[in-house]
Structures are given as structure tokens and as C-alpha cells.
N, C-alpha and C positions, 0 to 999 in steps of 0.2 A: 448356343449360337456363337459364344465367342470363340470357342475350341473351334469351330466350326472352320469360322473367318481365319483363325490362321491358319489352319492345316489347306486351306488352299489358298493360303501366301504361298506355302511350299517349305521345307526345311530350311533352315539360316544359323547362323552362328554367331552371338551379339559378341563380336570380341572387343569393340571397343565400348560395352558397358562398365559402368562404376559401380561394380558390385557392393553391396552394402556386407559390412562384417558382423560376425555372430559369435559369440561364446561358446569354445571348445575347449573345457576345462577351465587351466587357468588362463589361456588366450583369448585374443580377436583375430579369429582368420575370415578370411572370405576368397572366393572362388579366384583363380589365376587365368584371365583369356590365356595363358601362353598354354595351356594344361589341353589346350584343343588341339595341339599338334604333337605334344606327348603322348597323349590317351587318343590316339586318334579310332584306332583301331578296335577298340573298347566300348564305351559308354554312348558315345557318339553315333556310333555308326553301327551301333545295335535299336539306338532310337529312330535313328533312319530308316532302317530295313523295317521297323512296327509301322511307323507314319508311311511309306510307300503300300506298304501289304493295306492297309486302313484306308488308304485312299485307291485301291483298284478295286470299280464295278463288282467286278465277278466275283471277289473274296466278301464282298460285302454283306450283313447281315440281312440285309431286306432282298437280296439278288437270293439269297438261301431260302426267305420266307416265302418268296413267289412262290418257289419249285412245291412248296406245302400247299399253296395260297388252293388249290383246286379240290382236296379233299378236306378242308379245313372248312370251306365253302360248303360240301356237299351233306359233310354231318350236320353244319348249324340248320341249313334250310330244311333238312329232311326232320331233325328233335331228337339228331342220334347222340348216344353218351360217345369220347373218347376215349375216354381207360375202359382198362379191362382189367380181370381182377390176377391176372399173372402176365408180365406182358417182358418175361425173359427171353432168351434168343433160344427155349427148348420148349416154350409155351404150344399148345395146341391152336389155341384162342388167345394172342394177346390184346385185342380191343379192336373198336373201328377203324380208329386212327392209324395207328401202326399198319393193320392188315390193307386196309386203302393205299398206305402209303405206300408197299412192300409192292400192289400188285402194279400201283403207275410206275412203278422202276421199272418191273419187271417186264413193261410192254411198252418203255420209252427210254430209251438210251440214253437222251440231254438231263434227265429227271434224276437214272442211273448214277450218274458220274457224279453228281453233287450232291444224292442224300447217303442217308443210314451208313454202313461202315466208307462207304469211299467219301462223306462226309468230313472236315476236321474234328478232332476227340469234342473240341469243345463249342462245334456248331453244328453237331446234330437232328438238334430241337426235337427229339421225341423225348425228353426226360420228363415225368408226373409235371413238376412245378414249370416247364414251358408249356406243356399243355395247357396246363391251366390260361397262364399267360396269355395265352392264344386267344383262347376264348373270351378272357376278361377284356384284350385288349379290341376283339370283335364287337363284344358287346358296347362298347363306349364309343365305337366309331359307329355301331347303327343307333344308338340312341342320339350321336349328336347327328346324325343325317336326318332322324326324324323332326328333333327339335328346331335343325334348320329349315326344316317342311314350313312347321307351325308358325315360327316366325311371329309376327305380333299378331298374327290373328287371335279371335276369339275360339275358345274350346269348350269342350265338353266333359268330363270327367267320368270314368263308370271304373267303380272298385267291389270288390268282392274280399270275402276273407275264409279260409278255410285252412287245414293242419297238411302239416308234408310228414312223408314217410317217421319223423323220428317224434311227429306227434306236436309240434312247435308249430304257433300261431303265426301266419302268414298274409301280407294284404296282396291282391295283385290291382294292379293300373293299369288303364286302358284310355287313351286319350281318342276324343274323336273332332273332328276341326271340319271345316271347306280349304282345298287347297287352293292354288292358286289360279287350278285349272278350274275351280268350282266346282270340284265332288267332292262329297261326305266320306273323308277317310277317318278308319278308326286304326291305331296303333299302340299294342302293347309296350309300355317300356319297362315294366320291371316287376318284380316282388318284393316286398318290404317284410321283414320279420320286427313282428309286434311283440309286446307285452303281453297282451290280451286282446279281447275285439271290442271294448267300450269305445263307447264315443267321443269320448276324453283320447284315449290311446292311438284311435282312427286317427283322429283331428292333427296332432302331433306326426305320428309319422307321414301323412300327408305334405303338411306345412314342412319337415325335411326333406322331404322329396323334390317339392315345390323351389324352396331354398339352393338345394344341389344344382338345378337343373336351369337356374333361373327364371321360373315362372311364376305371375303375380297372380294371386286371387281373384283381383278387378278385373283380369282378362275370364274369370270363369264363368260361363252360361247358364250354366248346366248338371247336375249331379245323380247320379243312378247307382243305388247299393241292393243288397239283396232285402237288405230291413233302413226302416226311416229315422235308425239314431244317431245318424249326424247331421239331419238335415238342419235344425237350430245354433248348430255350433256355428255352419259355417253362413248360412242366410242374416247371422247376426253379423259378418265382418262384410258381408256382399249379399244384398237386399236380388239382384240380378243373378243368383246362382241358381234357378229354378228349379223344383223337384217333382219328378213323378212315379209314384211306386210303379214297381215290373207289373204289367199284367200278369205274367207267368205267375211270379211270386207270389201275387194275391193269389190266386185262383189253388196253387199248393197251397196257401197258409189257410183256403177256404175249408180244404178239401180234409186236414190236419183236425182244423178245428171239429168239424164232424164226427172225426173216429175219435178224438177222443170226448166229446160231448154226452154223444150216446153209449152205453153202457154197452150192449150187442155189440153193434160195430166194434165196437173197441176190443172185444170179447174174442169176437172175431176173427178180427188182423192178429190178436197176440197166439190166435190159435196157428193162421195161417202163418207165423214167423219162425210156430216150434215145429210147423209140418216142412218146413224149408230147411230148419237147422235138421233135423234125423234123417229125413231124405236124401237130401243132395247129396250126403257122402255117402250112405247107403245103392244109392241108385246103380250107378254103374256098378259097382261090384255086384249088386245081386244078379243085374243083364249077365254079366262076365260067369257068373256060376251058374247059368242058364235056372237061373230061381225064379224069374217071373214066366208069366204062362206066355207062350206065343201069339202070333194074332194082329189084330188090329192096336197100332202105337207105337211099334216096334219101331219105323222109320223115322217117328217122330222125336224132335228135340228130345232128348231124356235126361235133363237136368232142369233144378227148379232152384234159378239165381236168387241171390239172396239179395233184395231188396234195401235201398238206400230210407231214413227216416224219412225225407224231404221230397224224393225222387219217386212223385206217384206213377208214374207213367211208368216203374220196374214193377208197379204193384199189379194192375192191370196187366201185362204182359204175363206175370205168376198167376193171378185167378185163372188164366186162360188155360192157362198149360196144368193144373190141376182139373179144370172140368174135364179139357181132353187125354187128362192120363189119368181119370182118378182110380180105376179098378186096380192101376199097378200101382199107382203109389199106396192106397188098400193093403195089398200083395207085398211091400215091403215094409210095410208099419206091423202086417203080421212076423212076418223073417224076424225083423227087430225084438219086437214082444217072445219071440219063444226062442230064442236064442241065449241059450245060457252062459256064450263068454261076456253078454251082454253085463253090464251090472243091474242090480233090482229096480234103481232108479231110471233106469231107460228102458228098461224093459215095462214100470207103472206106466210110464213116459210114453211110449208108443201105444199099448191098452188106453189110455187115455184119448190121446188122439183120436183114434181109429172110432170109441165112441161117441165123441164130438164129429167128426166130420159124416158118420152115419147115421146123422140124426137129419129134421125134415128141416129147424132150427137153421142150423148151417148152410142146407142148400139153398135154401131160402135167402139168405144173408148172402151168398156165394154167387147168384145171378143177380140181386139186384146191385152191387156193388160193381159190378161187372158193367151193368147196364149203365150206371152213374159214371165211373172212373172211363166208358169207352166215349160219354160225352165231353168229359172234361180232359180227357187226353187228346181226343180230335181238339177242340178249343187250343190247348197246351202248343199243340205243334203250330199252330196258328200261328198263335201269337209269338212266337218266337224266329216267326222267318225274320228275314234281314231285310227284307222290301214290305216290313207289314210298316201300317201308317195308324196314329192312335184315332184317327176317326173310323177307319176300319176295323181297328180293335174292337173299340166299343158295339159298333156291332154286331161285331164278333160274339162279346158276351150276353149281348140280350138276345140273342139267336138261342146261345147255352139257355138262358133261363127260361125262355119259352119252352125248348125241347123239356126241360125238367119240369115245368108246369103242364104241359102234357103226360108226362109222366104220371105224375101224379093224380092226374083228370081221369086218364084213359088205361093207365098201361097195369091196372093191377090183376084185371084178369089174365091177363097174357101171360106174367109175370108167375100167377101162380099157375096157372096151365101147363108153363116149361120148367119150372122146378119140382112139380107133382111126375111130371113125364119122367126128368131124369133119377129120380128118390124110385117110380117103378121101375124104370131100366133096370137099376142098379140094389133092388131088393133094400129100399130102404121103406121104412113104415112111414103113410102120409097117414097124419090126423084126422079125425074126423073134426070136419071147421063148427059143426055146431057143438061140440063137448064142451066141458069147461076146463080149462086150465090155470096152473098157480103159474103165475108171471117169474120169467128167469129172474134169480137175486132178491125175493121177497119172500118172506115170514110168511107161515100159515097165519098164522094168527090177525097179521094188519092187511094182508091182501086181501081185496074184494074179488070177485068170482066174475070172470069172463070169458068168455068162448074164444076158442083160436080165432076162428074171423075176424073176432075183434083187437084180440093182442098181436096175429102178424099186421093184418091191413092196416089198424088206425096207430099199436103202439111202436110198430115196427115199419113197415113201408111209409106209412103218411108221415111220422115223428123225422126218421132220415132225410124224407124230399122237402119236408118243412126245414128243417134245419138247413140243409143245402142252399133251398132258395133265401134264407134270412142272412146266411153268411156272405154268398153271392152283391144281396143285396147292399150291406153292411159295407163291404170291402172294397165295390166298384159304384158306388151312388155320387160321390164326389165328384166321379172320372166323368160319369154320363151328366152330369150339369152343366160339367166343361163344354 
């Protein structure tokens, strides 16, 4: 500011100041006004020509950054990167940035004349570290636009924590407020790299965030994480920071709980996880070496994505796309097993599979899970619109747990009526329900003797929908009280 103030005093020349003297060697010299008319031509009047050039508009730093100002603008809004990973003057691809920038020259003359080579060497601005710049300096001017939004209103806080590309623990922030107009705005300001995701470690980068940004605690309403261990950290510094587990959340942590609870289920998923890893990279190339048989499936998606831990609703979309491909994916679990550049271990590895999944066991597990995951994925998307309300929620979910209480009431004939259809479809052996069988994972010796009837219907269908509705009930009973 004060460089500022005088370069539009204008240039001057204190010649009748009293210069102060300094130590040059063994002397006290100091500056000579008469030395402004000797060196006129010199030191003077080279400082002049910097302060003029410094002071015209059009030479000016921010008159250069406008001319950027338009694709600088269009990668942040759009989430495009700027570098690219060769971004020389023989580069095919040098980045977004660059190539935007090259083609507004190239279809605006004013834009032309003041960037890239017809640019000054040392005002460019496509060098890595102004890039950067750019961006840093974007980002600080939209955080303080939003903070200005928020202003002393009251907020809300919703944070999540999850690993970025290099595997390093990460929190993001999402503020949501009433603005002035009185709508419910939510707005991103950042990412924080944690320590860990403890509760202790949350709390802390939080409170620096908080700090940085100037915002107090006392103003917070409100707090929404994916799990509930920070809620006592911070309701002890702000009794008014009120919490409520996600619906989603719960209803995944329900659905978790289940598969790993039950022994099958679990059995199950781990089967359907290795049918996903051998396949999915088998798939196409076998299509491509025309090895699977023609026919009905051909048009159909024919990959089977691999499934997030948390993220049931990728699990649901895979059972699906297993009933409706299963003869090919059959077809490439055989390829696999007799394939000799194979190693022996993938090759047990597919033999393996293939007997698991042609068993009545499996189908059995494979529609009702179907049947379960296509309730709780309808619910899923529910609850996660952006206009759902939590009285709506809720019943939302005792809608869910009726449909699964009828389940269990009514749907087991059904259930085994379409898994005995698709096991003949597909030449698999159905049981006969009255024999007796040794229960999956049990000793001859301590097992007691029960008929299939009774080990799928009561140990396998009823045990899942029982346990579904007790998790259900466990994880949302709180909510429905409210």
C-alpha cells in the first residue's frame, strides 16, 4: 500500500534531502543530490522508464491475467486438471490449460497480441508454478466469497474422510447455512489432510480449519459424518451442535452387518468377489477371441465391476448382471480352468468357482440377496435425494421393513419357485427338500440331521430376514421416536 501511494505521486527527486552517511570502508560517505545531474542518464532515468512501464494499464499484471481470466474460469467450474504431463512447444497434448489457451489466441486477435510468445519472457503466466498460483489464488478468492455468504449466520457442518490417489488420509468440508435470501445453501470449502481418521485427529483439523477461516463453534448447529465419533468431542465444547446419523449410512452399516453375521452370506459375497476378480479381466478378451458361445447376452453389458466394501448398491447392480450372464461367465471360468498359460493356482481357482456357483446353495443365496439389496437399494436412493425431509425418511424405512417382513411371511415359496426354475434352466441339481443334509461348515459328528426345508427356509431365508429386520430395527429405533 505504501509503494502503492507513491508510485501515483508520480516520480521526484529529493534533492534537497539530508541524507544520512554510512560506512564505506574506512569512510562516512552518503549520497550527493548534485550526483542527479551527473548520472542523469543512468540510474535515474532507468528507474523512471521501470516506474512508467509499472504504472501503464496495459503492461500491467492483472490486464495480462484477465486475457487468462476465461479458461482459467472454465477448467475450475468444469473439475478439469491444468498440467499436462509434457506441456513443451513439440508436445502433442500439453494440458487443458495451455491447449484452451492456444485455441482463444487462435480465434481472437486482442487475446493474440498479449499471450504466449507475443507475451513479455517474464509474463507469460503458463509456467507449472503460475499455474499453480492460479489456482491457489482462485481457490482463496472463492472460499472468501463464500465465507462472506455465511457471514454470522448459524451453520451446519457435514465432513467425510476418505484416501486420495497416493493412499494419504483426507477430510473434506462442506458448510450448509440459510443465506440471506433464506435458502438452504451447502458449500464445499476444502480438504484437509489428516493424520488418521480418529476422533481426536477429526476434532483438531476441524478446529484449524475453523481457526483459519474465522469461524466459531458457538455459531455451529449442526454436524453430519459418515460414523458418530466425533459427535462427544465436539457437543462437549457446544451442547447446540446437534447430530444425526445418515440414513444411508445406517441402512449400508445394516446391510454390512448381515453379510458378515451370517456365515452363507458371507460365504457368498467372498465367492461373488473372486467371481468378479477372474472374470472381469477375462471377459472381454474371451468375447474378442470369439470363445464364448453366441446368442442371447451378447448385447448386454459384459463386464462385472468390482464392487466397493461400503457401496451396496455396486453389489446389487453385480448379482444382477451375474443371473443375466451367468451361462457366459460359466464359459469363462471354464477358458480360465483349462487354460495352461494359466498358473495351477488359477486354474483350482476357477474349478473352484464354477463348483460353487453350480450348486442350488449359491442360487439360492444369489436371488434372495437380490431380492434384499433391490429393497434396500430402492430405500438407498431415497434417502439420499436432496429434497428428502427426515420425517419422510423415516417412513421411508418402515415401509423397508414391512416390505422385508412380508418377505419373510409370504415370499419363500416364490423365492424357491425362481431359484429351482433358474438351477433347471441352467442344468444345475435341485435337492430334494425332504432328504437330510449336513449343514455348510459343520462336523459330522456335532451336527444334528435336518432336511433342506429346513436348513434353507428356517437356517438360511428366515435367519437373513430375521437378522435384517433386527439390524433395521437396532440402527433406526432412535430415529422413529423422534
Amino acid at each position: 500500500e505504501v509503494r502503492r501511494a507513491y508510485l501515483q505521486m508520480g516520480h521526484c527527486q529529493p534533492r534537497f534531502h539530508n541524507f544520512c552517511k554510512s560506512k564505506f570502508g574506512q569512510q562516512q560517505r552518503r549520497f550527493n543530490p548534485a550526483w542527479f545531474n551527473k548520472y542523469e542518464n543512468y540510474a535515474h532515468n532507468k528507474a523512471v522508464g521501470y516506474c512508467e512501464d509499472l504504472m501503464k494499464q496495459e503492461q500491467h499484471v492483472r490486464t495480462f491475467f484477465n486475457k487468462h481470466s476465461d479458461q482459467d474460469r472454465l477448467l475450475l467450474e468444469q473439475g478439469l486438471a491444468f498440467r499436462g504431463h509434457d506441456e513443451s512447444d513439440n508436445s502433442s497434448n500439453q494440458g487443458n490449460y495451455l491447449r484452451i489457451l492456444r485455441f482463444l489466441a487462435d480465434h481472437n486477435e486482442d487475446i493474440k497480441k498479449v499471450t504466449l510468445k507475443n507475451a513479455p519472457g517474464n509474463n507469460m503466466l503458463t509456467a507449472p508454478s503460475i499455474q499453480k498460483d492460479i489456482v491457489r489464488a482462485c481457490s482463496i478468492e472463492t472460499t472468501n466469497a463464500i465465507f462472506r455468504d455465511v457471514g454470522d449466520a448459524l451453520f451446519y457442518v457435514l465432513i467425510d474422510e476418505s484416501r486420495d490417489a497416493s493412499m494419504k488420509e483426507q477430510m473434506s468440508v462442506v458448510l450448509r447455512y440459510v443465506d440471506k435470501n433464506e435458502f438452504v445453501i451447502e458449500r464445499f470449502i476444502g480438504l484437509k489432510h489428516v493424520t488418521s481418521t480418529t476422533a481426536i485427529s477429526l476434532k483438531e483439523a476441524l478446529d484449524q480449519l475453523f481457526s483459519k477461516h474465522g469461524l466459531s463453534i458457538s455459531r455451529l448447529r449442526g454436524q453430519g459424518y459418515d460414523g458418530a465419533s466425533n459427535i462427544t468431542l465436539i457437543m462437549n465444547e457446544n451442547e447446540c451442535a446437534y447430530y444425526i446419523h445418515c440414513f444411508a449410512h445406517q441402512l449400508q452399516l445394516a446391510i454390512v452387518a448381515v453379510a458378515k453375521k451370517h456365515d452363507q452370506v458371507n460365504s457368498f459375497f467372498n465367492v461373488v468377489a473372486n467371481v468378479v476378480n477372474v472374470v472381469g479381466a477375462s471377459f472381454v478378451e474371451a468375447l474378442e477371441n470369439d470363445d464364448l458361445p453366441s446368442g442371447q447376452g451378447q448385447n448386454q453389458e459384459i463386464t462385472l465391476k468390482r464392487f466397493g466394501d461400503t457401496q451396496w448398491g455396486s453389489h446389487y447392480g453385480t448379482l444382477l448382471h451375474i443371473i443375466s450372464l451367468f451361462p457366459h461367465i460359466i464359459s469363462v471360468l471354464e477358458i480360465v480352468a483349462k487354460d495352461k498359460s494359466n498358473s495351477s493356482e488359477q486354474r483350482f481357482q476357477a474349478n473352484n468357482l464354477i463348483e460353487f456357483m453350480q450348486s442350488f446353495d449359491f442360487v439360492l443365496s444369489l436371488y434372495l440377496m437380490r431380492d434384499i439389496l433391490a429393497l434396500s437399494n430402492e430405500l438407498s436412493q431415497a434417502l439420499q435425494r436432496k429434497d428428502q425431509d427426515i420425517l419422510n425418511a423415516i417412513k421411508l424405512v418402515e415401509i423397508c421393513k414391512k416390505y422385508l417382513q412380508m418377505m419373510r411371511d409370504n415370499g419363500w415359496d416364490s423365492l424357491l419357485f425362481e431359484a429351482s426354475s433358474f438351477c433347471l434352466k441352467h442344468d444345475i441339481d435341485v435337492p430334494n427338500m425332504n432328504d437330510v443334509v449336513l449343514p455348510w461348515g459343520r462336523s459330522q459328528r456335532k451336527a444334528r440331521e435336518i432336511s433342506n426345508m429346513h436348513y434353507f427356509r428356517v437356517e438360511l431365508f428366515f435367519a437373513v430376514l430375521d437378522l435384517q429386520l433386527q439390524e433395521l430395527n437396532n440402527r433406526f429405533n432412535d430415529m422413529i421416536k423422534i
